[in-house]
Structures are given as structure tokens and as C-alpha cells.
C-alpha positions as CSV (number, residue, x, y, z in Angstrom):
1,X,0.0,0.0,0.0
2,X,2.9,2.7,0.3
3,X,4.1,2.6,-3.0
4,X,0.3,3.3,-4.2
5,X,-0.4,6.0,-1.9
6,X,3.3,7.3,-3.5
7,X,2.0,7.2,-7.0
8,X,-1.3,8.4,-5.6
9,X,0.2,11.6,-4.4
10,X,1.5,12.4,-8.2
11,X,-1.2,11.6,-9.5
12,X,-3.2,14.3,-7.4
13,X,-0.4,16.4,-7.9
14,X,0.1,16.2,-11.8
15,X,-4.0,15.8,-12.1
16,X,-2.6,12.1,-14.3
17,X,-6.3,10.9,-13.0
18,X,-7.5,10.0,-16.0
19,X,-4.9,8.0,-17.2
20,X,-3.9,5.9,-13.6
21,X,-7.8,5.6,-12.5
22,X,-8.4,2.2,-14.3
23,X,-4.7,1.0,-13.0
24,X,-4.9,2.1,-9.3
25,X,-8.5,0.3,-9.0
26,X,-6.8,-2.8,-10.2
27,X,-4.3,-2.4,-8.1
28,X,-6.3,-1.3,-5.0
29,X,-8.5,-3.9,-5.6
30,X,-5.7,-6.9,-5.3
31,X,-4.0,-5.0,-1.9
32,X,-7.5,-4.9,-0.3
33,X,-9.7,-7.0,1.6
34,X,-12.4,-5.0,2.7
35,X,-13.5,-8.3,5.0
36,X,-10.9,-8.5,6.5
37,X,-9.5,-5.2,7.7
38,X,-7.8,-4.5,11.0
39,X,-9.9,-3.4,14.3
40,X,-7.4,-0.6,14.9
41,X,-7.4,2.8,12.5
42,X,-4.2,4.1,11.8
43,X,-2.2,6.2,9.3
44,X,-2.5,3.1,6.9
45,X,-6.3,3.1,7.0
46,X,-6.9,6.4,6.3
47,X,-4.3,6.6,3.1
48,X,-7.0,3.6,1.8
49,X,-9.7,5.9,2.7
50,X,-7.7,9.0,0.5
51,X,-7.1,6.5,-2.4
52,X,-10.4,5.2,-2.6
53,X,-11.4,8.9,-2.8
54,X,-9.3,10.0,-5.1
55,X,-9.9,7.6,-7.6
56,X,-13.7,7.7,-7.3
57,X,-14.0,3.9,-6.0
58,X,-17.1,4.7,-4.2
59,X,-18.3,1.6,-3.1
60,X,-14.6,0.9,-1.3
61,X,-14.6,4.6,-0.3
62,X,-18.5,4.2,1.6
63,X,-17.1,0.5,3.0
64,X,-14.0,1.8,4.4
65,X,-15.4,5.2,5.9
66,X,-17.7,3.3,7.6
67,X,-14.4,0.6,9.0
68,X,-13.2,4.0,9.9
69,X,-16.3,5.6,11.9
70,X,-16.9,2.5,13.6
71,X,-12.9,1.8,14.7
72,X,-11.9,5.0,15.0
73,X,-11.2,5.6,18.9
74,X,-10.5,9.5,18.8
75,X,-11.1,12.3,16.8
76,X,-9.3,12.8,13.3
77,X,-6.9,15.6,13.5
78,X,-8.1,18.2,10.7
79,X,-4.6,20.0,11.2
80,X,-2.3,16.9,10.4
81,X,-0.7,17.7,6.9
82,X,-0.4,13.9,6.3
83,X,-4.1,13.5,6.0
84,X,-4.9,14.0,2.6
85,X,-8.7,13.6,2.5
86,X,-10.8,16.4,1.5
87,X,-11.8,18.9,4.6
88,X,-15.3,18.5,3.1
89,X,-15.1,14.8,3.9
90,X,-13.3,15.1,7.5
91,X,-15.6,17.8,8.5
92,X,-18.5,15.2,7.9
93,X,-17.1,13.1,10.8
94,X,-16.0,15.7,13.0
95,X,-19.1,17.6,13.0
């Protein structure tokens, strides 16, 4: 999962979504196993959560947000640079 979230990051920074979308679902796709995910959130959990988001998977995106909001045993940090979700979508949880 690191080396995705990497190329994640270019491709949000050089806007290459249309031509890595099809590839990072595939890719995604093999790494994750939405059934069995871990019962702790951590930095890991919330770069799925970003790349899921960022490539429009929204059906992973819905799963995992939920994993998150149900795991999740304190509040999300909406000043931590290494969160890369939205502020529209953190604000949903923290408000």
C-alpha cells in the first residue's frame, strides 16, 4: 500500500487521474480485503480511505469510511498535513 499511496500523491499532484484511475482500482483492488480489515485505524487506514477517494471507488470509499467511523477511537486531527482527505469529507465526521 505505500508505494500506491506514493504514486497516488503524483497523481493528485500532476491531475494524471484519468490516465492511472483504471490501473490504481486494479491495483487497490488486489492489496485490499475490505472483509478482513484491521480493528485498529491508523495512518494506513486512512491513506485507503484517500485513495479510494481519489480515484472515485465509491463503493470501497463508503465501505471503508464506515471501517473508519466504527474503529476509530479519537477524533481525526483536521490539522495533520499527512491526511490528505478532503476537509469537506473530515468535516462530515468531525461535526
Amino acid at each position: 500500500m505505500p508505494t500506491l499511496c506514493k504514486v497516488a500523491v503524483l497523481v493528485d499532484k500532476y491531475q494524471w487521474h484519468a490516465l492511472m484511475t483504471p490501473h490504481a482500482i486494479l491495483w487497490f483492488e488486489s492489496l485490499l480485503d475490505i472483509r478482513s480489515l484491521p480493528a485498529t485505524i491508523d495512518e494506513t487506514s486512512l491513506q485507503r480511505l484517500w485513495i479510494a477517494w481519489l480515484f472515485g471507488m465509491k463503493a470501497h470509499f463508503k465501505a471503508l469510511s464506515r471501517h473508519v467511523q466504527q474503529y476509530s477511537c479519537r477524533s481525526i486531527d483536521l490539522t495533520d498535513d499527512s491526511i490528505r482527505l478532503p476537509n469537506k469529507v473530515l468535516s462530515k465526521w468531525t461535526s
